[in-house]
N, C-alpha and C positions, 0 to 999 in steps of 0.2 A: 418487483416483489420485495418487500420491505415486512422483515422477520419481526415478531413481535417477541423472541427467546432471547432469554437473559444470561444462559449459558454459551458456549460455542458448542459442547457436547448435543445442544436439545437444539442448537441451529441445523448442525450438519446432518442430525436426525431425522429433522425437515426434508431432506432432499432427498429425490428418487435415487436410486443406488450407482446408475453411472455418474450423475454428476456429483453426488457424494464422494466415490471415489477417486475425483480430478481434485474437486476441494481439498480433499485431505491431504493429496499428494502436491499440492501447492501449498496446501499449508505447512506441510512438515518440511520444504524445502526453505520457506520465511523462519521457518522457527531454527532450523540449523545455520541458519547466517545471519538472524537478529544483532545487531549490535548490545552489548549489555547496558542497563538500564531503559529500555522498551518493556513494554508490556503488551500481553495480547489479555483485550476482552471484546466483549459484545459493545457496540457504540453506534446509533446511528442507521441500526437493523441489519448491521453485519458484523464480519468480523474484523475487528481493530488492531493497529500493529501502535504504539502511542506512547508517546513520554506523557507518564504519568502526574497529573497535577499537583504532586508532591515537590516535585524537581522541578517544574514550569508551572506557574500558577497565572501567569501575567498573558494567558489568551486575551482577545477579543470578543469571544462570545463563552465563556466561562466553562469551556470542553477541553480534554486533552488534545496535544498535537500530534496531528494523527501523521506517522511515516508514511504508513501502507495500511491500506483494507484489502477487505478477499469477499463478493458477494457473488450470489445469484439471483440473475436475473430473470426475465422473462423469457428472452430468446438467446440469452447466452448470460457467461460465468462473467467475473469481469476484475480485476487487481488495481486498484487505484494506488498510483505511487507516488503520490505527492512530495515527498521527498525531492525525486528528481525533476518535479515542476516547477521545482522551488529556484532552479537556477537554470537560465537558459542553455548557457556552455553542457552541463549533464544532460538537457534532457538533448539538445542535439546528438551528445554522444551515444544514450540512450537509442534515439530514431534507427541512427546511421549503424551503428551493433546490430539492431533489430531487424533491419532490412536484409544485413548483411545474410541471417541465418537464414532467407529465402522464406519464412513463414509468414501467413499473410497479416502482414503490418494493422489491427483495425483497433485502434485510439479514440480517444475523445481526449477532454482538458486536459485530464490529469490520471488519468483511466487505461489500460488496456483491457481490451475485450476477446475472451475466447468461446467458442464452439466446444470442442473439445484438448482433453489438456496436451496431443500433439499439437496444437495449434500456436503453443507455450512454447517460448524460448527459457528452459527453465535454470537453463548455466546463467545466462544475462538478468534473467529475475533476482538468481539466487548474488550476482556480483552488486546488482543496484542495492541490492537491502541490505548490504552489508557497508554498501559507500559510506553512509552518514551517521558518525556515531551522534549521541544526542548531544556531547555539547554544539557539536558541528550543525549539526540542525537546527539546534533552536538559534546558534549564533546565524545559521541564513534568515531566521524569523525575524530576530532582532534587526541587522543591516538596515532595512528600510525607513524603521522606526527611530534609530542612530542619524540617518543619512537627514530626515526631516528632521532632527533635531539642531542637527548643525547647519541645516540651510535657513 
């Protein structure tokens, strides 16, 4: 399901009332541990967690970088943390956290996926989004770009 709302207000408005209510409450758990200089808008047909192209303007495809999103899907909600995909050591740490709370693990790339928001590890949500502040982030954006430079 891919939102065509340019607010987050007139996104979460879109949603039937239970999953409205999981959204919210994951979202206000992203926004109480945002690292400062993040921004939250609409990017992409959901909702964006992103260093703003004022601070990082040197993407690849001419978009902010995005930490975290918060979307709905078709058969489930789903928090992409890109942040922590960004370095293998975290997202391991990440898994192994996650498994640990017993709730069921179901990921993709860069994504977790939930049914409902007990389904949310939302202590380990709210520790990962707080990990990376943005210079830290964008210095993992940079590495690679550095690392080819000097090879």
């Amino acid at each position: 399901m891919h939102s065509k709302a340019k607010t987050v207000a007139a996104y979460l408005d879109e949603l039937p009332a239970d999953r409205r209510a999981a959204m919210e409450a994951v979202r206000k758990v992203i926004l109480e541990h945002l690292p400062e200089g993040y921004e939250e808008a609409m990017n992409w047909g959901m909702i964006t967690y992103q260093v703003p192209l004022e601070t990082y303007s040197k993407t690849y495809n001419g978009q902010p970088l995005m930490l975290a999103a918060l979307a709905s899907q078709k058969n489930h909600m789903v928090v992409y943390l890109t942040g922590i995909y960004a370095d293998e050591s975290a997202r391991q740490a990440f898994e192994t956290a996650y498994r640990a709370t017993g709730k069921r693990y179901d990921v993709g790339k860069s994504c977790v996926r939930f049914r409902k928001l007990d389904d949310l590890p939302l202590d380990l949500l709210a520790e990962s989004i707080a990990a990376l502040s943005v210079e830290q982030f964008i210095a993992l954006v940079e590495a690679p770009k550095l690392a080819r430079k000097r090879g």
